[in-house]
Short mmCIF file of the C-alpha atoms (twelve columns), coordinates in Angstrom:
data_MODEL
# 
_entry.id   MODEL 
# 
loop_
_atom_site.group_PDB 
_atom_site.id 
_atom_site.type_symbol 
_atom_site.label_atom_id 
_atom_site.label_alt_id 
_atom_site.label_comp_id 
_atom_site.label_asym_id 
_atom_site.label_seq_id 
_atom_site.Cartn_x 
_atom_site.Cartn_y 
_atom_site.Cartn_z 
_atom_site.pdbx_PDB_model_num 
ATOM 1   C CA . UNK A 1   -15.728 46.568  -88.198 1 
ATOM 2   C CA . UNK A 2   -15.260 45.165  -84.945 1 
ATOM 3   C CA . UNK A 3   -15.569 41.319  -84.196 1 
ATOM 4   C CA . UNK A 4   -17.199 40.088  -81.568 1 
ATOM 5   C CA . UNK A 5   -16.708 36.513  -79.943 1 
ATOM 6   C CA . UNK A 6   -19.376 34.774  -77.944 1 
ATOM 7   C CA . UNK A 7   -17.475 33.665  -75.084 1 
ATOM 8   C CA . UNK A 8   -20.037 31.785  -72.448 1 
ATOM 9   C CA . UNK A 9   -19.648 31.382  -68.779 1 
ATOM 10  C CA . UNK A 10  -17.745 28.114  -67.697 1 
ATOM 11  C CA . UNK A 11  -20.340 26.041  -66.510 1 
ATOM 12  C CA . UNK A 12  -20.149 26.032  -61.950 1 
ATOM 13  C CA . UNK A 13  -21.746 22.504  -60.606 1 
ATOM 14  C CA . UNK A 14  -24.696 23.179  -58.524 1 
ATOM 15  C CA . UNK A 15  -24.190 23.849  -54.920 1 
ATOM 16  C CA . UNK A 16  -25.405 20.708  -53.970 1 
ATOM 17  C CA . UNK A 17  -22.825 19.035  -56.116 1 
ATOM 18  C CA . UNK A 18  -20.181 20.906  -55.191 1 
ATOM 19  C CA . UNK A 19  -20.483 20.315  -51.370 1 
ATOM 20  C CA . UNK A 20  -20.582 16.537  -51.645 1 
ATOM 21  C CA . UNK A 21  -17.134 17.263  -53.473 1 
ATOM 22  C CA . UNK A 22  -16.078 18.993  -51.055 1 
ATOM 23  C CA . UNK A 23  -16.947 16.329  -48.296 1 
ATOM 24  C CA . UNK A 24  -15.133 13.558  -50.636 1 
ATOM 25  C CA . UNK A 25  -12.154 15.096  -50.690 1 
ATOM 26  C CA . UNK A 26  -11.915 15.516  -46.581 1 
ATOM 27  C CA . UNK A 27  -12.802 12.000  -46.838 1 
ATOM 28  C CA . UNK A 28  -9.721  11.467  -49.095 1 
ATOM 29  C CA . UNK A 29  -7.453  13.443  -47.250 1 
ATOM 30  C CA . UNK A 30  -4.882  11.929  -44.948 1 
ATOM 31  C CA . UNK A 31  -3.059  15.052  -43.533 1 
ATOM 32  C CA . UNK A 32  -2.686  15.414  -39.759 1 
ATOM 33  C CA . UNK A 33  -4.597  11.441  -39.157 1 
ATOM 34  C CA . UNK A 34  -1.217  10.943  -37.319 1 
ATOM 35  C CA . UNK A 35  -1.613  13.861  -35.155 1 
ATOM 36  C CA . UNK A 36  -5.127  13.037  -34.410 1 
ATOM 37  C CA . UNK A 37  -4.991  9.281   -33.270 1 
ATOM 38  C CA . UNK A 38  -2.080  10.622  -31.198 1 
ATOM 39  C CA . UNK A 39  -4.639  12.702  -29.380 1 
ATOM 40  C CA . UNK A 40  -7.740  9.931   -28.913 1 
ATOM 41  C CA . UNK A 41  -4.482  7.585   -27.895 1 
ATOM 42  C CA . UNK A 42  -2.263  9.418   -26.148 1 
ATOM 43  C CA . UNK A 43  -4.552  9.869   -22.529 1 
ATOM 44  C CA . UNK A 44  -4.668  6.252   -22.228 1 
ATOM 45  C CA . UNK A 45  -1.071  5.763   -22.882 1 
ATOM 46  C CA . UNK A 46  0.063   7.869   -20.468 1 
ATOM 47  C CA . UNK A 47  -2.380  6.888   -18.026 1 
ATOM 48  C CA . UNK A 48  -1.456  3.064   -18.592 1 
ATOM 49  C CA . UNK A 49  2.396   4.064   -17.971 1 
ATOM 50  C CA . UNK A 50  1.892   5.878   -14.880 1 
ATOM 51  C CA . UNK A 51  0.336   3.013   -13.115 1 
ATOM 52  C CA . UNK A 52  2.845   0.511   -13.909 1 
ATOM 53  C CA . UNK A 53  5.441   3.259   -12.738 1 
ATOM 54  C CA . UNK A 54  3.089   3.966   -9.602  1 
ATOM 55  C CA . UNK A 55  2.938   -0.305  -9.125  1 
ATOM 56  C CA . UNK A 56  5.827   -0.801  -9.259  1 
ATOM 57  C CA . UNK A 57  7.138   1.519   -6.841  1 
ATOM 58  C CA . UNK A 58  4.384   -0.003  -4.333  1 
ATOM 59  C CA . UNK A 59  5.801   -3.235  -5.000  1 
ATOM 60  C CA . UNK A 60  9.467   -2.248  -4.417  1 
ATOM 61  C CA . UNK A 61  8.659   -0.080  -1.165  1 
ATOM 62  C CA . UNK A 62  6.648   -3.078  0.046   1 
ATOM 63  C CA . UNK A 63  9.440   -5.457  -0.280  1 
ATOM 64  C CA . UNK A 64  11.743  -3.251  1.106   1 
ATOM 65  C CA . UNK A 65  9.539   -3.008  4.446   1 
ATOM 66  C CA . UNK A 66  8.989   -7.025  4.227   1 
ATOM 67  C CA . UNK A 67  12.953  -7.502  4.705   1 
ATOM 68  C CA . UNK A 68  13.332  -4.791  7.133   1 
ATOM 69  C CA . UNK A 69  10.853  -6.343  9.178   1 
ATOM 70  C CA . UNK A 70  12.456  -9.861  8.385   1 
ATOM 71  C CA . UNK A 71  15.650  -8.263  9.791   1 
ATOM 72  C CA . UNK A 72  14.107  -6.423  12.619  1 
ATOM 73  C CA . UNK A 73  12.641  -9.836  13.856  1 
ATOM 74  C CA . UNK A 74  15.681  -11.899 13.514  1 
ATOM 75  C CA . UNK A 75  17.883  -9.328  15.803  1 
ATOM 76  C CA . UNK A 76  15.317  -9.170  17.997  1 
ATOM 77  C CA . UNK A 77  14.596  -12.728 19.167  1 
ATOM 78  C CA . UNK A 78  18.084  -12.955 20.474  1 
ATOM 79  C CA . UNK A 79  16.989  -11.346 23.004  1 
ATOM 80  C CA . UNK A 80  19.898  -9.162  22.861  1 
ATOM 81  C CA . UNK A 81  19.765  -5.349  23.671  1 
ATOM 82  C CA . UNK A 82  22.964  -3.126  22.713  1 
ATOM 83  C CA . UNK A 83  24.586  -0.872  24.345  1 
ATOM 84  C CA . UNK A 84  23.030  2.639   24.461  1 
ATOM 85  C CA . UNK A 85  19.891  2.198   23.157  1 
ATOM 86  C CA . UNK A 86  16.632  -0.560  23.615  1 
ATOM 87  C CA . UNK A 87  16.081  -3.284  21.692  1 
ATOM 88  C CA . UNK A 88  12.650  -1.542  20.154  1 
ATOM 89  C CA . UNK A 89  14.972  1.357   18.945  1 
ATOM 90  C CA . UNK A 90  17.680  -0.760  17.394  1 
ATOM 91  C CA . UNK A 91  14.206  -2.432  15.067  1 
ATOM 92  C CA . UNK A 92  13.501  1.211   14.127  1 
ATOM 93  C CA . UNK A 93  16.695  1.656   13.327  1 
ATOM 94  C CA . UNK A 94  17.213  -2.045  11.189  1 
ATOM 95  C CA . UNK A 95  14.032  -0.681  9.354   1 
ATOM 96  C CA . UNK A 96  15.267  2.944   8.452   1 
ATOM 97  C CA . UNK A 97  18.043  1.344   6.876   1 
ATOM 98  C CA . UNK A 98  16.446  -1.273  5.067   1 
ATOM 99  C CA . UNK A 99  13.933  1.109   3.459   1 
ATOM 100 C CA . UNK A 100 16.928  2.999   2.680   1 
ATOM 101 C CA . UNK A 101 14.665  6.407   3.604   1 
ATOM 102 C CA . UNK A 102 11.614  5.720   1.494   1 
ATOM 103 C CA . UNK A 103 9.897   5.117   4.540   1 
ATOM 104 C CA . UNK A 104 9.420   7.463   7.051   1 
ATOM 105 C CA . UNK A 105 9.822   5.947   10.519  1 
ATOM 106 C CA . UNK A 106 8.994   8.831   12.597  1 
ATOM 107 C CA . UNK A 107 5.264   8.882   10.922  1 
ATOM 108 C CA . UNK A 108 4.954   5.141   10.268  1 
ATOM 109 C CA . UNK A 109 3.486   2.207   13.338  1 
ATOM 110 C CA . UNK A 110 5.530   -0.715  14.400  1 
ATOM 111 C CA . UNK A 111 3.384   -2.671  16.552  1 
ATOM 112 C CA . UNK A 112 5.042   -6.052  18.782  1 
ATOM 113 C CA . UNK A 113 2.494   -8.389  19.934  1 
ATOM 114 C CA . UNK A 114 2.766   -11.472 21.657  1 
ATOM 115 C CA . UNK A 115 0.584   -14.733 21.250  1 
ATOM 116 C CA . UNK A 116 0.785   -18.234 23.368  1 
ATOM 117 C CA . UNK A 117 1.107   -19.769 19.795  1 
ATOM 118 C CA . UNK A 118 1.303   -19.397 16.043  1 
ATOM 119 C CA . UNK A 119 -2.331  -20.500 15.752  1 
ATOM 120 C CA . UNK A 120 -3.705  -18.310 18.171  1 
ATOM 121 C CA . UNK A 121 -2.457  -14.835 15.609  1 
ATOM 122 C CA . UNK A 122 -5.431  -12.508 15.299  1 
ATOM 123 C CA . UNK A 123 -7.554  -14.963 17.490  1 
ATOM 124 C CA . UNK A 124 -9.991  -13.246 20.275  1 
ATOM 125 C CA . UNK A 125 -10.088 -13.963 23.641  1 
ATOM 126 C CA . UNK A 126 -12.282 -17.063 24.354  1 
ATOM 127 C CA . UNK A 127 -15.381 -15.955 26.157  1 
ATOM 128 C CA . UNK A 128 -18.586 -18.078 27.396  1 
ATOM 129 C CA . UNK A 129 -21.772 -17.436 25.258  1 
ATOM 130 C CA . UNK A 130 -24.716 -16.957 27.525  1 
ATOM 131 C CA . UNK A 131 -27.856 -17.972 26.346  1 
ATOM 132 C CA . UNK A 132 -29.094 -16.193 23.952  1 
ATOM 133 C CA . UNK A 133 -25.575 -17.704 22.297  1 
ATOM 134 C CA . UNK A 134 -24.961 -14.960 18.789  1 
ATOM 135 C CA . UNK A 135 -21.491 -15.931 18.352  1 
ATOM 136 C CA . UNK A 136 -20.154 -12.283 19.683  1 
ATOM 137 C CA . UNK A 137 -18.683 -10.938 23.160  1 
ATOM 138 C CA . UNK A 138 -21.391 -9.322  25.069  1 
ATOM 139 C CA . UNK A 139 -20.421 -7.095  28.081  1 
ATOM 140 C CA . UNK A 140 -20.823 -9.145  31.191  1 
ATOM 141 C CA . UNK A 141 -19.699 -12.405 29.903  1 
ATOM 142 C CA . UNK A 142 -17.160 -14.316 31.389  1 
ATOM 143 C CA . UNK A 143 -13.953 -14.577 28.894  1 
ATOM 144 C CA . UNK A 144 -10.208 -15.746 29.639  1 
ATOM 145 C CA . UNK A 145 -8.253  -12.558 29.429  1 
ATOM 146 C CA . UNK A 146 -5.039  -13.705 27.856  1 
ATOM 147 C CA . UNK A 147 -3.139  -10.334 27.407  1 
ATOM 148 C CA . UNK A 148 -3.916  -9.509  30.953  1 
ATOM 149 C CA . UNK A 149 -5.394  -5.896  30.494  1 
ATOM 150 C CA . UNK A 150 -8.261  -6.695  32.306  1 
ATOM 151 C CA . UNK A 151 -10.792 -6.370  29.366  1 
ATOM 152 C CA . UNK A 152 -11.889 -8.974  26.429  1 
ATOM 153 C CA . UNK A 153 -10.079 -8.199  23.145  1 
ATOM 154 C CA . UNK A 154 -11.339 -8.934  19.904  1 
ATOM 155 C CA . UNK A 155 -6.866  -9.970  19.411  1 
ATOM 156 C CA . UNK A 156 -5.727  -11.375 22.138  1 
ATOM 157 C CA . UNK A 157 -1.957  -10.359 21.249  1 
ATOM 158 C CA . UNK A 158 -0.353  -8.717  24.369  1 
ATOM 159 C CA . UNK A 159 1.740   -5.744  23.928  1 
ATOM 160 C CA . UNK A 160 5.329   -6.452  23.925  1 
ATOM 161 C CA . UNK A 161 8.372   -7.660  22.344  1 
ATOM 162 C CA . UNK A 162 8.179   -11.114 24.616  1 
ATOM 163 C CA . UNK A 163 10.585  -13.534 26.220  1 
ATOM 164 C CA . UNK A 164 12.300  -16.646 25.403  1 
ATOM 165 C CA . UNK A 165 10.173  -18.815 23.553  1 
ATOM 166 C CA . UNK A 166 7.572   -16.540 23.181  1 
ATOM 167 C CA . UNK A 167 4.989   -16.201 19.543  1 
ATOM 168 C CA . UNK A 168 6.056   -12.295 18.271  1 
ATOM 169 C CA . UNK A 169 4.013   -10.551 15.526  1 
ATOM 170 C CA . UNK A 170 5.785   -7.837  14.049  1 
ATOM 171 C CA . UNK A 171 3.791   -5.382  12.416  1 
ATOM 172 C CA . UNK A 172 4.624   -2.449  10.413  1 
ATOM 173 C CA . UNK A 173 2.416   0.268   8.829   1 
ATOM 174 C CA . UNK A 174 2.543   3.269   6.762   1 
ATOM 175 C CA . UNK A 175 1.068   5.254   4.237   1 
ATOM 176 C CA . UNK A 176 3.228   5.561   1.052   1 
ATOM 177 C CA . UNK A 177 2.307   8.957   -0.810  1 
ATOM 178 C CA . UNK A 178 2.047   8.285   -4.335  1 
ATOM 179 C CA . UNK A 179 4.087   10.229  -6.681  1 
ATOM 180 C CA . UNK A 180 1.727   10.050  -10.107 1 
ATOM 181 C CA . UNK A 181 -1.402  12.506  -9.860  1 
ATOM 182 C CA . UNK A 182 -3.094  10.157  -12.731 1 
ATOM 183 C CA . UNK A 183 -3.125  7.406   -10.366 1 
ATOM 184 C CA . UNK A 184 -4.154  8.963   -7.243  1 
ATOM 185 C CA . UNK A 185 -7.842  8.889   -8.178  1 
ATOM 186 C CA . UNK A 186 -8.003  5.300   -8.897  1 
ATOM 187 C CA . UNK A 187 -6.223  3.867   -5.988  1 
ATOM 188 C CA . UNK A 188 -5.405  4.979   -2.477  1 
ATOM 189 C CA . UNK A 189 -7.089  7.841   -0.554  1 
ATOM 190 C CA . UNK A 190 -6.389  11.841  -0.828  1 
ATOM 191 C CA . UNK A 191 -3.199  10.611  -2.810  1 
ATOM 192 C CA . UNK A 192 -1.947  7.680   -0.196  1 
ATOM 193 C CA . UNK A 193 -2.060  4.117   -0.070  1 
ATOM 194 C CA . UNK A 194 -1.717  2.571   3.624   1 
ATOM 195 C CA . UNK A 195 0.729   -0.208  3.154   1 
ATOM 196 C CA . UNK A 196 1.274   -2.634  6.067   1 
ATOM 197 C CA . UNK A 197 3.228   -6.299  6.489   1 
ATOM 198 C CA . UNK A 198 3.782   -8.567  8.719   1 
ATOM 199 C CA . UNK A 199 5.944   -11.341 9.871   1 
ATOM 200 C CA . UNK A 200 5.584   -13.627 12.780  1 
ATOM 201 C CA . UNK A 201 8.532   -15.531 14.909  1 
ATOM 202 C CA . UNK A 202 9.537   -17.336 17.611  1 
ATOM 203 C CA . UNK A 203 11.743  -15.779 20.282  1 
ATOM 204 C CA . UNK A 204 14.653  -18.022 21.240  1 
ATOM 205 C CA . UNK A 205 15.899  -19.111 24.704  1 
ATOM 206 C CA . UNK A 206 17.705  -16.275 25.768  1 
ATOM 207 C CA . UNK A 207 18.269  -15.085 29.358  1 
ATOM 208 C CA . UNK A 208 16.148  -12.170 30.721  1 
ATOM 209 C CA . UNK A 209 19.076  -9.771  31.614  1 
ATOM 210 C CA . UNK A 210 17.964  -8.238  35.273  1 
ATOM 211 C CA . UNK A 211 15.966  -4.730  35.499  1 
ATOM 212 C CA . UNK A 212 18.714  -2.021  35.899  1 
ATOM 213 C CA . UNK A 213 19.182  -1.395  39.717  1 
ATOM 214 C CA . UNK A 214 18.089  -4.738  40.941  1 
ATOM 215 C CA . UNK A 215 19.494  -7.203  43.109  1 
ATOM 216 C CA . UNK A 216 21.462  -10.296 42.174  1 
# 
């Protein structure tokens, strides 16, 4: 006689219930949270890095240029030209050397301009304001012309390195290529940021050797 046992089916939880388990567990679950903060952080991080790198290389390059300059002007107001080359080569050169070859002389500007004085940097040309007066050069109007190029200037700075006692502004500008891609978007233009600076001296006393070939 055979026995027979009633075995029943073990009870399954409705779907319903079994998907809100489901969801509590993944809520539980702490595997790979690491991994995923990394992710949402990580962009910014590396984003926030790359600018202070990218600053302060600007800021570096920049001073370099500032005490080239500072150098360039300080030879230069002695008046003194060496042998072999001109005094506006010999500031090219001071500069090479004090941007130790970050900055590239052959594509940057160095500009020399001279002013009657230290207040007058950057100033225009006075001019008369004929009636109706708007506060601008028109063509036509009568206006002191300072540099002597026979035209009004909005600067009246005059090309040159000067003589003695002359106001020099010594320019320098140059675009610096910047080396993180993450940072090119956000500063600069098509990955270059025109630096420029500026110093301003007066030339001292010395004598104005004669031109080459000319009499005593």
């Amino acid at each position: 006689m055979c026995a027979y046992q009633n075995v029943k089916d073990p009870v399954r939880p409705p779907p319903k219930r079994r998907r809100f388990s489901i969801w509590r567990r993944l809520r539980q679950c702490r595997r790979g949270v690491t991994a995923i903060e990394f992710a949402v952080v990580a962009p910014a991080v590396f984003l926030t890095v790359a600018g202070v790198i990218e600053l302060a290389l600007v800021m570096f390059v920049s001073t370099l240029s500032e005490g080239g300059l500072r150098e360039a002007s300080r030879f230069s107001i002695t008046g003194f030209i060496p042998p072999g080359m001109t005094r506006e080569e010999r500031i090219l050169q001071i500069l090479g050397e004090h941007t130790i070859g970050l900055v590239d002389m052959d594509e940057a500007t160095v500009e020399y301009k001279v002013y009657p004085s230290f207040d007058d940097i950057g100033k225009p040309e006075p001019f008369t304001d004929n009636a109706p007066a708007n506060g601008s050069y028109d063509a036509g109007e009568a206006f002191q012309d300072i540099n002597g190029n026979g035209q009004w200037d909005s600067d009246m700075g005059a090309a040159g390195l000067g003589g003695p006692g002359d106001i020099v502004l010594y320019t320098i500008e140059f675009d610096w290529e910047l080396m993180t891609p993450l940072v090119s978007p956000f500063v600069g233009t098509n990955g270059k940021l025109t630096m420029k600076s500026s110093v301003a001296v007066k030339n001292e006393p010395f004598d104005v050797p004669p031109p080459p070939g000319g009499g005593a």
